[in-house]
C-alpha positions as CSV (number, residue, x, y, z in Angstrom):
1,X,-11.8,-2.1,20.8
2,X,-8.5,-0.4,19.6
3,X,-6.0,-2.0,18.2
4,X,-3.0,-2.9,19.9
5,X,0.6,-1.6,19.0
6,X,2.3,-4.5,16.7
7,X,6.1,-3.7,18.9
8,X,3.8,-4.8,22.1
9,X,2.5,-7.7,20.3
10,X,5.5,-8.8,19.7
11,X,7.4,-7.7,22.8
12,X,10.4,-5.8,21.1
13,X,11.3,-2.3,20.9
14,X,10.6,0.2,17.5
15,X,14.5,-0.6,17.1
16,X,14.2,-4.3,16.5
17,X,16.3,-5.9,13.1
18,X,14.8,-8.6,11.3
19,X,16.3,-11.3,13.4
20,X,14.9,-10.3,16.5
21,X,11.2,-9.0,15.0
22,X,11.6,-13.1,13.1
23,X,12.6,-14.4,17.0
24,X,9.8,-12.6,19.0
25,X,7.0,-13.9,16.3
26,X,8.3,-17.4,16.2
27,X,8.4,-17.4,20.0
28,X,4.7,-15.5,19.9
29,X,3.0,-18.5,17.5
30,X,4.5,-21.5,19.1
31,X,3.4,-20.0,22.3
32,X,-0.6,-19.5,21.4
33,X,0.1,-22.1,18.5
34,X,-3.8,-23.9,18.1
35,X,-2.3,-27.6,18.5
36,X,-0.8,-26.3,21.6
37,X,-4.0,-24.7,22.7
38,X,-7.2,-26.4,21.1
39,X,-10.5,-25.7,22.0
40,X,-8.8,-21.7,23.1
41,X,-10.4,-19.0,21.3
42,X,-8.3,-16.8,23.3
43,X,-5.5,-18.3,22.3
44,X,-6.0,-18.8,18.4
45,X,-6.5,-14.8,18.7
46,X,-4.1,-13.4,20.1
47,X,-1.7,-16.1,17.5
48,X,-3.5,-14.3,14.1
49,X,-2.7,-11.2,16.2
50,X,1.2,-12.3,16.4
51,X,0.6,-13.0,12.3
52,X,-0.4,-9.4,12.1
53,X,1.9,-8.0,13.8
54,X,4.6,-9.6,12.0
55,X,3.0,-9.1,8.1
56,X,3.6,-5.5,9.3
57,X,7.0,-5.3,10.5
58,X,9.1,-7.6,9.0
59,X,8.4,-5.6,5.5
60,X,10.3,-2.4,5.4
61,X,8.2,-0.8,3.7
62,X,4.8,-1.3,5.6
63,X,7.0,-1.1,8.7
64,X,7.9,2.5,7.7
65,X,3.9,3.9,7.0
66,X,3.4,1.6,10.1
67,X,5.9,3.9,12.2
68,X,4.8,6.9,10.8
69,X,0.9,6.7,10.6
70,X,0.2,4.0,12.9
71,X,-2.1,1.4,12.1
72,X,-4.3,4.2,10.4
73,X,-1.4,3.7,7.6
74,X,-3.7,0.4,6.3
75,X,-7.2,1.8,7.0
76,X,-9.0,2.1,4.1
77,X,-6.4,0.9,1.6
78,X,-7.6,-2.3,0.5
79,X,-4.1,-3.9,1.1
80,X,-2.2,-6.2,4.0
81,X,-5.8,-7.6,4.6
82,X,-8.1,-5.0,5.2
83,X,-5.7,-2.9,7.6
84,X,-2.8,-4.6,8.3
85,X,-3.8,-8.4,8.4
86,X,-6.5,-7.9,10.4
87,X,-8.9,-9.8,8.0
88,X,-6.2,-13.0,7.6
89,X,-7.6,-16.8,8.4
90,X,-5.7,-19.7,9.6
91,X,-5.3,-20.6,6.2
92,X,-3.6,-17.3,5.0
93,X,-1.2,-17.1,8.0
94,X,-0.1,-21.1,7.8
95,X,0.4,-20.3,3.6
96,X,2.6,-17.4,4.3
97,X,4.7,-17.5,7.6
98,X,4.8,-21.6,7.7
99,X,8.7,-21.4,7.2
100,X,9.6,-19.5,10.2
101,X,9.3,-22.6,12.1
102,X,11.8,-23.5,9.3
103,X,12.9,-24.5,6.3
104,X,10.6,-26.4,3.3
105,X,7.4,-26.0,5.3
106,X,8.3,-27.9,7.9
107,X,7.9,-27.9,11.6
108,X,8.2,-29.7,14.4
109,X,5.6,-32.0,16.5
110,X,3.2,-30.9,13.8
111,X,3.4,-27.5,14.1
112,X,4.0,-24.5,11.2
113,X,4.2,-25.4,7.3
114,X,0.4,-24.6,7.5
115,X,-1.2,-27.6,8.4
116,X,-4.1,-26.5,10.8
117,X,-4.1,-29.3,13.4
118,X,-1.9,-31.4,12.2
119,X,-4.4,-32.0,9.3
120,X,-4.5,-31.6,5.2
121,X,-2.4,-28.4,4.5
122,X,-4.5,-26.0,1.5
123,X,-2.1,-24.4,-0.9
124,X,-2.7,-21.1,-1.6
125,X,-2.3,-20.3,-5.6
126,X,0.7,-17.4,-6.0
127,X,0.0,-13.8,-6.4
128,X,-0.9,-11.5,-9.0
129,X,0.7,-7.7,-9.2
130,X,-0.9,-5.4,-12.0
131,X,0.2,-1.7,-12.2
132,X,-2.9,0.5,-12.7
133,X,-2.2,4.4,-13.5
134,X,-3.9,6.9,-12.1
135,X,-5.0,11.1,-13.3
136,X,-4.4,13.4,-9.9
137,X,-8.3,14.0,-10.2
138,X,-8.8,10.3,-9.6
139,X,-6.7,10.0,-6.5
140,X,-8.4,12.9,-5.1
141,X,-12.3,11.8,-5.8
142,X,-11.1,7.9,-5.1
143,X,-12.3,6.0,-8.3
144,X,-13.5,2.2,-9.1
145,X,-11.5,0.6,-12.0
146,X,-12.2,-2.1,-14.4
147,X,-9.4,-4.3,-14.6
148,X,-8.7,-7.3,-17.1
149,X,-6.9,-9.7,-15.7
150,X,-5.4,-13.3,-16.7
151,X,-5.1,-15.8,-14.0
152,X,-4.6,-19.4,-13.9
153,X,-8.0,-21.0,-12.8
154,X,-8.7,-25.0,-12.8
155,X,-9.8,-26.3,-16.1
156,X,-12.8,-27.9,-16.7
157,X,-12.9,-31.5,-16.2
158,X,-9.8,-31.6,-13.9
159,X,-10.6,-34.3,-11.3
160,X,-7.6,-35.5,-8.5
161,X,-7.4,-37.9,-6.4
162,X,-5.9,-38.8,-3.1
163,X,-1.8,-38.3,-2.9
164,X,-0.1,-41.9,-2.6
165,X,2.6,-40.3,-0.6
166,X,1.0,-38.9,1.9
167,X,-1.9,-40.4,2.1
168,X,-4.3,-36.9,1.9
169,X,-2.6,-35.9,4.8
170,X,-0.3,-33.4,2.8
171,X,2.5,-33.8,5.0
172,X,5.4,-36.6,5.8
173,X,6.8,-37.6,9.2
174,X,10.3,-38.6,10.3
175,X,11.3,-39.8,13.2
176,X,14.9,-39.2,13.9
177,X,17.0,-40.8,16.9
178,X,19.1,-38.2,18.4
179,X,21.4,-37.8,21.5
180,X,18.3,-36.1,23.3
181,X,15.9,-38.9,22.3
182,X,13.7,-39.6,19.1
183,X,12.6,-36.4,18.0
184,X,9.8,-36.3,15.1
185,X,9.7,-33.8,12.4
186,X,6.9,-33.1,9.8
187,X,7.6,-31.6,6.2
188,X,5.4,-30.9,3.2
189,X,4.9,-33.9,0.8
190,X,7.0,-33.6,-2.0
191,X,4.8,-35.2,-4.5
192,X,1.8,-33.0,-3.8
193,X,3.3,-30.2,-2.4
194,X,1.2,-30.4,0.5
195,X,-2.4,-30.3,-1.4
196,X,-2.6,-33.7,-0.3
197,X,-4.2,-34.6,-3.5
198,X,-2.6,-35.1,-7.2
199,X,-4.2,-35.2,-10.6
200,X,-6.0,-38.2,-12.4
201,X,-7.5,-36.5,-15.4
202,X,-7.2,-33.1,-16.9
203,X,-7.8,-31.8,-19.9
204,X,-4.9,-31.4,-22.9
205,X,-5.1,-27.8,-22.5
206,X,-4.6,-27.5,-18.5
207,X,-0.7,-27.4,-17.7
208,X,0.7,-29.8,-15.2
209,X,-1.4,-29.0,-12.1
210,X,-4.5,-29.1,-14.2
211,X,-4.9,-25.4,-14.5
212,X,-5.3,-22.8,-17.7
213,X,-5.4,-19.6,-17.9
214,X,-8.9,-17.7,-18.0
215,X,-9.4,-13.8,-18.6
216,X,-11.4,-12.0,-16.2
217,X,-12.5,-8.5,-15.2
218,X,-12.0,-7.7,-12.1
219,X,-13.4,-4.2,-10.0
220,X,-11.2,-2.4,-7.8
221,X,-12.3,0.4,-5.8
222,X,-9.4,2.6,-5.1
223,X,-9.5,4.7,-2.3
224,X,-9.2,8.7,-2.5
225,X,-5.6,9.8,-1.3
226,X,-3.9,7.2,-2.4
227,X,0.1,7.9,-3.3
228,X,2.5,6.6,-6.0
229,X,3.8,3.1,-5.3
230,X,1.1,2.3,-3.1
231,X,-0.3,-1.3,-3.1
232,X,-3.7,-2.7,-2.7
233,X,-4.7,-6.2,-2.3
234,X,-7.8,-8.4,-4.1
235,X,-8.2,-11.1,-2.2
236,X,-8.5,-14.1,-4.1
237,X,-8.1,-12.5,-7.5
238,X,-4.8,-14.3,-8.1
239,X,-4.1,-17.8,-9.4
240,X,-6.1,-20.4,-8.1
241,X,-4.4,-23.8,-6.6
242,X,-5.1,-27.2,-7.6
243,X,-7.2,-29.1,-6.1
244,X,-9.1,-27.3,-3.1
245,X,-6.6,-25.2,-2.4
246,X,-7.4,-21.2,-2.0
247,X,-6.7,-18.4,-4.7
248,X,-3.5,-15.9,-4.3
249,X,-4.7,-12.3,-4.2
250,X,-4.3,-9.6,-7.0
251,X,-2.1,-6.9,-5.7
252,X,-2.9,-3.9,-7.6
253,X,0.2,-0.8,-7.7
254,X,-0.5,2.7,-8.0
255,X,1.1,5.2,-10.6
256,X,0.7,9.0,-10.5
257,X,0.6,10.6,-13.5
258,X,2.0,13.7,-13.7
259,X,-0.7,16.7,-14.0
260,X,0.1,19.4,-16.5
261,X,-0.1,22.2,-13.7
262,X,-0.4,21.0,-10.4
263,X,2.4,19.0,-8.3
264,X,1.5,17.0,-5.6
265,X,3.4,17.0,-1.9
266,X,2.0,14.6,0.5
267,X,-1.6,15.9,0.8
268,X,-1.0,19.8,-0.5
269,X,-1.0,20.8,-4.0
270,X,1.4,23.2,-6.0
271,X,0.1,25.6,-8.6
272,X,2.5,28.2,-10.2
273,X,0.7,31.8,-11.3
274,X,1.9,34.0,-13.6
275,X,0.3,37.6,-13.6
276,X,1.6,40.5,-15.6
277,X,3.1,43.3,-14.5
278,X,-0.2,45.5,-15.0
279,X,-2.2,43.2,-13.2
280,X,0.5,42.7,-10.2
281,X,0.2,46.3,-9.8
282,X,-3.7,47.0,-10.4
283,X,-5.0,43.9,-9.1
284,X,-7.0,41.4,-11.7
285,X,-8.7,37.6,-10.8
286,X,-7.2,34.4,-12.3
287,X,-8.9,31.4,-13.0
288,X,-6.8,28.2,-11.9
289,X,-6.6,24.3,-12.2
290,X,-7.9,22.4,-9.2
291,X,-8.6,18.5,-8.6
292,X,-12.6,19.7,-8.5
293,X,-12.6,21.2,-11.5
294,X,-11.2,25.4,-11.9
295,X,-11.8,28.3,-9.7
296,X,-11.1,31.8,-10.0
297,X,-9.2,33.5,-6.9
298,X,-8.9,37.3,-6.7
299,X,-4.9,39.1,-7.1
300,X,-4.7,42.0,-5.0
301,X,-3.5,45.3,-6.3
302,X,0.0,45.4,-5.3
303,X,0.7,41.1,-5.1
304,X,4.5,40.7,-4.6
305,X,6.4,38.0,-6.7
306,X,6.4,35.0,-4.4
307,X,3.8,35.5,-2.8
308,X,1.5,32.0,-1.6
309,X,-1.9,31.8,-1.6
310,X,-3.0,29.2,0.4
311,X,-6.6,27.6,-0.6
312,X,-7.5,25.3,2.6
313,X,-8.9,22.3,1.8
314,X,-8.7,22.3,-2.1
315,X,-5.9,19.7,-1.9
316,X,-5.8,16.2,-1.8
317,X,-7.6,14.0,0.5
318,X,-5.6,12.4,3.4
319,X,-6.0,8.4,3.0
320,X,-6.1,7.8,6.9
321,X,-9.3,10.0,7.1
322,X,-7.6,13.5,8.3
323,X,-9.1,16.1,6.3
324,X,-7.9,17.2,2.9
325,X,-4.4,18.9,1.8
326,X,-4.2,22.8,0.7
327,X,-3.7,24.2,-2.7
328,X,-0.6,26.6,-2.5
329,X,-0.9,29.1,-5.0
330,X,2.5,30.9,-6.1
331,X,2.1,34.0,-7.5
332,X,4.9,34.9,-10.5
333,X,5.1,38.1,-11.6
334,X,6.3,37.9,-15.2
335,X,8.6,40.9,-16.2
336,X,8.4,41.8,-20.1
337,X,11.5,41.3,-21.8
338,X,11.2,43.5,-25.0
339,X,9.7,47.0,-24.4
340,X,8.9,49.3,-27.3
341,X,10.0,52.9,-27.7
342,X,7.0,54.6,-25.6
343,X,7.2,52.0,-22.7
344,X,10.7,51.7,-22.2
345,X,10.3,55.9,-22.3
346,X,7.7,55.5,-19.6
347,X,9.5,52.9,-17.1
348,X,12.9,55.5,-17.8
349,X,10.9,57.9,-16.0
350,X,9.9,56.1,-13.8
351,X,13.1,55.4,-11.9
352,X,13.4,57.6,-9.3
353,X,9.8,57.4,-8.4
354,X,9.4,56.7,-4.8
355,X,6.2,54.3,-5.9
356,X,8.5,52.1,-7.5
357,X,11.4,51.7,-5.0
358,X,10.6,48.5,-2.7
359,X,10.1,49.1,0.3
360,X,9.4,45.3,2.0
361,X,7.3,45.3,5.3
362,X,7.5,42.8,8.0
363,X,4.4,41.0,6.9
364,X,6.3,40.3,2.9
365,X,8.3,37.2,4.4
366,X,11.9,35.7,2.9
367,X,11.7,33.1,0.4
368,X,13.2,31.0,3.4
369,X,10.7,32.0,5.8
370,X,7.4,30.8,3.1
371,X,9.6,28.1,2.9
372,X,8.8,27.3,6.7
373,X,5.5,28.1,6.4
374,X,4.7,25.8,4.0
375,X,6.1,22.8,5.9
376,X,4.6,23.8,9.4
């Protein structure tokens, strides 16, 4: 079934500021909200559909690849679980949009600050972000990385027990008289933070919520096309929580490196080629740099400077599943600078030659008009 479009989720237009994408979810999860609708798989649906919707747009920048690819923007990237948030649980969307029902976790008649039916709320441990640097061959064949990673898991011997303060519940209730009647709030605990458990023993080298950090290696299988900046998500790679809370995910950033002779625009691949003035003229065959290793291309007698080869295909991989880029070939043709006495003698003579006056035909296009080529 296809996915539907996160503005019609959400009931707002593509023009929609933060306030009004923050209104319309708000309104969206207390609506399908599963205290308000137990027992309603219809209901719990379409309210991790309303999570989605807003993990997407109230980031600018996934809002942006949302609005320009769609939701094949997430396909295949590893990050904003699985495609967008499509892979989130109860658990992830109480952890991270709990405050828009408002501040401090808490909520009203039990709802928001994460606790599922008005029962224990489970702390999710924070996130990681590693930066991991990438050749352009890499991005373009997709690779699986090794990663070592320190994260804060619970030490050894670290036992809890139930929170004084809350009772294991993990959340406090007030009841407050108002002009409009006794209206009852509910807030995280502030003792446990909402675990709904503290700690009774832990070892001298845990830190204060009885965890320590522990190196690990974790695999991460990056996706070809990926572009600089991007980010992709481990799920539960982070920190772990105390007590039987759930891991923060690793969020793993892309860097390009730069490649010695190609440069890289969107999909399609640059490659400057210099040919001599002999060869421009007689024709030769160069062999050039690709992401799949080096190919040789034929020069045909009489190449102009600025000419562009176009090889289809030989660029880079489109992310979303749409082919592969082209490799643009511009052909340079390198004028000597210091002649001696015999070739100076002969290029003299050749002046006035009709062979070497130009004489550009329709089909040798402006610099501007390659320009538009390139970009259409």
């Amino acid at each position: 079934m296809a996915k539907r479009d996160y503005y019609e989720i959400l009931a707002i237009n593509k023009g929609a500021s933060e306030a009004e994408i923050k209104k319309a979810y708000r309104k969206m999860a207390i609506k399908f909200h599963p205290d308000k609708n137990p027992d309603d798989e219809s209901a719990e649906a379409k309210f991790k559909e309303a999570a989605e919707a807003y993990e997407v747009l109230s980031d600018a920048n996934k809002r942006a690849r949302y609005d320009q690819l769609g939701h094949q923007a997430f396909d295949g990237s590893g990050g904003f679980g699985g495609g967008g948030g499509g892979g989130m649980n109860m658990d992830d969307i109480f952890s991270q949009f709990g405050d828009i029902f408002g501040g401090g976790g808490g909520g009203f008649s039990g709802f928001g600050g994460g606790f599922g039916g008005g029962g224990q709320r489970r702390v999710k441990g924070s996130n990681l972000r590693i930066r991991v640097s990438l050749t352009l061959e890499e991005i373009a064949n997709g690779v699986e990385k090794k990663i070592k990673v320190k994260r804060k898991v619970q030490a050894p011997g670290t036992t809890y027990k139930t929170c004084a303060t809350c009772n294991g519940q993990g959340q406090v209730t007030r009841v407050t008289n108002t002009i409009l009647g006794r209206m009852q709030t509910a807030a995280a605990c502030p003792t446990c933070g909402g675990a709904g458990q503290s700690i009774d023993k832990k070892p001298s080298d845990a830190d204060g919520q009885g965890l320590k950090v522990h190196e690990e290696t974790v695999t991460v299988k990056i996706p070809a096309g990926v572009v600089d900046s991007m980010q992709l998500k481990v799920t539960g790679k982070g920190n772990e929580a105390p007590g039987n809370g759930i891991s923060g995910d690793l969020l793993v950033v892309i860097e390009e490196k730069e490649h010695e002779t190609l440069k890289r625009e969107g999909d399609n691949l640059h490659y400057d080629m210099y040919v001599s003035l002999p060869d421009a003229v007689l024709g030769t065959s160069k062999e050039i740099d690709t992401v799949t290793g080096k190919v040789r291309i034929k020069v045909d007698a009489g190449v102009q400077s600025g000419k562009i080869l176009r090889l289809r295909g030989k660029g880079i991989p489109s992310i979303n599943g749409y082919g592969s880029g082209d490799l643009l070939v511009h052909v340079n043709v390198w004028t000597p600078k210091t002649l001696n006495k015999e070739q100076k003698g002969f290029f003299e003579s050749m002046r006035d030659d009709e062979h070497f006056e130009p004489k550009p035909e329709s089909s040798d296009k402006s610099f501007f008009e390659k320009v538009k080529d390139m970009f259409s």
